[in-house]
C-alpha positions as CSV (number, residue, x, y, z in Angstrom):
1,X,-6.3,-47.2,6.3
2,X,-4.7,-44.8,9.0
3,X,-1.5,-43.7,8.2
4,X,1.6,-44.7,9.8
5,X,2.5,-42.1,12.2
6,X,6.5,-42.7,12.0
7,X,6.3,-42.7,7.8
8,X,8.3,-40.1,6.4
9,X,5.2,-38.6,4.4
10,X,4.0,-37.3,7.6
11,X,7.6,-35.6,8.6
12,X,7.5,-32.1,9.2
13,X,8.8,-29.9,6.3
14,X,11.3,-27.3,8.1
15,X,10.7,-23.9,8.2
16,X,13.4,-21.2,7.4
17,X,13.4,-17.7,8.5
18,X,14.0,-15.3,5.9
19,X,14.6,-11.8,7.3
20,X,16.5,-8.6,6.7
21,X,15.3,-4.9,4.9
22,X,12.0,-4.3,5.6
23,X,12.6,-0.7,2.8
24,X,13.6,-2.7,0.0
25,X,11.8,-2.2,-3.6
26,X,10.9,-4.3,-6.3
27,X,13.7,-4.7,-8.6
28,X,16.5,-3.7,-5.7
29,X,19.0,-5.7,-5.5
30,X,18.3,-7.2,-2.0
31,X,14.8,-7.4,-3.1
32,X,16.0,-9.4,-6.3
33,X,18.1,-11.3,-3.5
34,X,15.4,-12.0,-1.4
35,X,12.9,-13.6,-4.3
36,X,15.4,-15.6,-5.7
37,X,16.1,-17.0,-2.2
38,X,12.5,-17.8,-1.3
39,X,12.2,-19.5,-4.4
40,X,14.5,-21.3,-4.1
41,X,14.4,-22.4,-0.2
42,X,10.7,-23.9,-1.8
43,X,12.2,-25.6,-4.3
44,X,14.9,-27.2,-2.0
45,X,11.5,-28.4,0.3
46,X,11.3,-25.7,3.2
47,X,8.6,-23.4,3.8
48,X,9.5,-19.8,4.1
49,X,8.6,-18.0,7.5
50,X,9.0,-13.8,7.8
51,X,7.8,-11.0,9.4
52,X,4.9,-10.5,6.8
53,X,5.4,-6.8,5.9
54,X,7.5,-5.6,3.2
55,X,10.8,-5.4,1.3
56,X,12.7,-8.8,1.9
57,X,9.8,-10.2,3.6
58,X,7.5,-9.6,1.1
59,X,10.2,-10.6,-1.8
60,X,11.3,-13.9,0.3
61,X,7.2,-14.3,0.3
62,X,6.4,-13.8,-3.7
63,X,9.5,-16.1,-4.5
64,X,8.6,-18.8,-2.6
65,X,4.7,-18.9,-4.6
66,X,6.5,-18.9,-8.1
67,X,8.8,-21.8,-7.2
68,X,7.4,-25.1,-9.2
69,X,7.2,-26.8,-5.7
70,X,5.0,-24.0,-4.0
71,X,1.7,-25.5,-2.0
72,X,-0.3,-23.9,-0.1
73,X,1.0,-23.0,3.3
74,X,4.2,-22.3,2.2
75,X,4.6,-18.9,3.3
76,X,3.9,-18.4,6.7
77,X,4.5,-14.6,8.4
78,X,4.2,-13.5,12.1
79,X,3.4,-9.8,12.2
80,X,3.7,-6.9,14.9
81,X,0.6,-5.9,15.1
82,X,-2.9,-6.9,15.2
83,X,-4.2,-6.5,11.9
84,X,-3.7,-9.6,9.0
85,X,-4.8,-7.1,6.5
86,X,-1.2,-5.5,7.7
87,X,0.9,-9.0,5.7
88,X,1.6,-8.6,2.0
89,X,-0.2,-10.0,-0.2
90,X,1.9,-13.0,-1.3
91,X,1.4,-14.7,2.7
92,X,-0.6,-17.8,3.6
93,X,-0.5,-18.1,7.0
94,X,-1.0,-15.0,8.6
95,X,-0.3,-14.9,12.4
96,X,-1.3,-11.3,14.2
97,X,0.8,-11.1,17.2
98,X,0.2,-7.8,18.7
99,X,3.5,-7.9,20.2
100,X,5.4,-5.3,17.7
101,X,9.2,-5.7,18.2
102,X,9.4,-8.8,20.8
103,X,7.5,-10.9,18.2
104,X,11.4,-11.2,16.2
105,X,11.7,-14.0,19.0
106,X,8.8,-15.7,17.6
107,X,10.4,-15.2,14.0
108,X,13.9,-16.3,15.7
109,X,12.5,-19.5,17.0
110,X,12.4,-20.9,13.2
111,X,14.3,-24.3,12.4
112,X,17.0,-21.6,10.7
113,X,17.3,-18.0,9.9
114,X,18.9,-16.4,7.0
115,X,19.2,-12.8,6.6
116,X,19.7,-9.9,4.2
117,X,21.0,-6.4,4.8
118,X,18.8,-5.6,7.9
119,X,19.1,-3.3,10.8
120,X,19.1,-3.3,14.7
121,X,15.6,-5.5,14.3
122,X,17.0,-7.9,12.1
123,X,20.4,-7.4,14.4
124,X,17.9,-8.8,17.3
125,X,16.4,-11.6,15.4
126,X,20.2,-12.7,14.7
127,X,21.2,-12.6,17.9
128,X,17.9,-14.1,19.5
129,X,18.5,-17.3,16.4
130,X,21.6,-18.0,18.0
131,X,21.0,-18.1,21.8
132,X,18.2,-20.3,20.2
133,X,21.0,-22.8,18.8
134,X,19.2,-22.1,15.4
135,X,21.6,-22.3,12.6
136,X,22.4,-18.7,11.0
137,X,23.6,-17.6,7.6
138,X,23.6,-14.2,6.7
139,X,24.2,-12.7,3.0
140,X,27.0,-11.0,2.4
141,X,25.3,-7.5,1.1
142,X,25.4,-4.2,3.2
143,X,23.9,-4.0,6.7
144,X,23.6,-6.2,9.5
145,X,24.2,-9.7,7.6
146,X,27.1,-8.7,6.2
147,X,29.0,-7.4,9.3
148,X,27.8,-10.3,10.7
149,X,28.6,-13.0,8.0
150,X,31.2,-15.3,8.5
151,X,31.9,-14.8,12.7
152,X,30.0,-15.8,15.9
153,X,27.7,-13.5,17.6
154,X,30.0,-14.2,21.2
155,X,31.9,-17.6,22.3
156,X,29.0,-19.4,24.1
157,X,29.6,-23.4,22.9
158,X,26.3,-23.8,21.1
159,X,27.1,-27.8,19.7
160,X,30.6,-28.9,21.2
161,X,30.8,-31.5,17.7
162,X,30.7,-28.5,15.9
163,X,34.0,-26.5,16.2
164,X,33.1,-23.9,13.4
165,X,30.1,-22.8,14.2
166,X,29.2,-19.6,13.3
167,X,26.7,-17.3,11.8
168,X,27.7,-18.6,8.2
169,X,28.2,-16.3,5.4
170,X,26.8,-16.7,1.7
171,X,27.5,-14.9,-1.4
172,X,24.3,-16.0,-3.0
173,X,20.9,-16.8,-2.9
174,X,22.2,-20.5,-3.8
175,X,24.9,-20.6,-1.6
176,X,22.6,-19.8,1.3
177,X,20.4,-22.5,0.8
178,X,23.2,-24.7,0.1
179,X,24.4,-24.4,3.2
180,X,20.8,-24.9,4.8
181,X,20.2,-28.4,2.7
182,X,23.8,-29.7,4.1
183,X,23.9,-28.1,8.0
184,X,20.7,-27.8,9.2
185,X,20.1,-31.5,9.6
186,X,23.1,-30.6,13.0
187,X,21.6,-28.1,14.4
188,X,18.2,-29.2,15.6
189,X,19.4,-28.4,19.4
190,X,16.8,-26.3,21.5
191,X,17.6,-23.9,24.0
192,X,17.0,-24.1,27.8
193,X,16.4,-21.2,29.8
194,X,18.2,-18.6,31.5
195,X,19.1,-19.6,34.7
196,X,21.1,-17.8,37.7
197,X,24.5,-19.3,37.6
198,X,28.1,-18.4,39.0
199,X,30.5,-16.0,37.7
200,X,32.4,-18.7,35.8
201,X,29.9,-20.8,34.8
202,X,28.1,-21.8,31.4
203,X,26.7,-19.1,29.4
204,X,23.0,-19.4,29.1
């Protein structure tokens, strides 16, 4: 019998973007973090998406095979470089892009993106998430996501029905993907383009 191609078995699982340290060891905190919150984006039925090296992208990776839910496929990782053997061992789908820091658009272009500490790279990736319309919670630990956590990267009107919207803040590995599992459903919007426009029009 061929399936039905509008039943709900065959809808997409989404795909969450977990990025943020790339330093991080096993058994630091944001590492600690980072597992818990792969785990438990599995269990909640996403697949987890990263960069495929280390620190919180290997962590988000490893949680996300011990949840009870975990298939195969459920980590996917887009690296810099060329070589697979570069992802960490606990990555599926392993996606070489050669394209070093410009492939944190690929990583931005996620159904969501949640970050932890992070740097200027993951500073981009937030950024890039939210001229993307992607929804964008960011942990409230040091670096990046927690300067970030809680405000709006600028005042561009990403979903007029939404008059919060922001890059969302989280205290918790739980709290994060709380907030995915009630929000994300609103912000399935996809961006345009850039296009040449007049001083006081729309920002693109």
């Amino acid at each position: 019998m061929t399936p039905d191609p509008t039943s709900s078995i065959l809808e997409r699982r989404r795909l969450v973007a977990v990025i943020g340290d790339a330093n991080v060891q096993p058994g630091s905190p944001k590492y600690v973090l980072a597992e818990e919150l792969g785990r438990l984006l599995v269990d909640a039925g996403f697949r987890v998406l990263t960069g495929g090296l280390g620190g919180v992208m290997e962590a988000a990776c490893r949680g996300a095979r011990s949840s009870s839910r975990y298939q195969p496929g459920d980590t996917v990782a887009v690296l810099p470089g060329h070589d697979p053997a570069d992802a960490n061992p606990f990555v599926d789908v392993v996606i070489p892009s050669g394209l070093d820091h410009v492939r944190n658009s690929i990583v931005a272009h996620a159904d969501a993106v949640i970050a932890i500490g992070g740097g200027a790279g993951t500073m981009s990736e937030i950024c890039l998430a939210w001229i993307y319309k992607r929804l964008v919670v960011a942990l409230r630990v040091d670096g990046w996501s927690g300067k970030i956590a809680d405000q709006r990267v600028d005042e561009r009107v990403r979903y007029p029905d939404e008059p919060d919207d922001r890059v969302f803040g989280a205290t918790s590995a739980t709290d994060a993907v709380s907030t995915m599992v009630d929000r994300i459903a609103r912000f399935n919007g996809q961006h345009g383009t850039i296009r040449r426009r007049s001083p006081r029009g729309p920002e693109s």
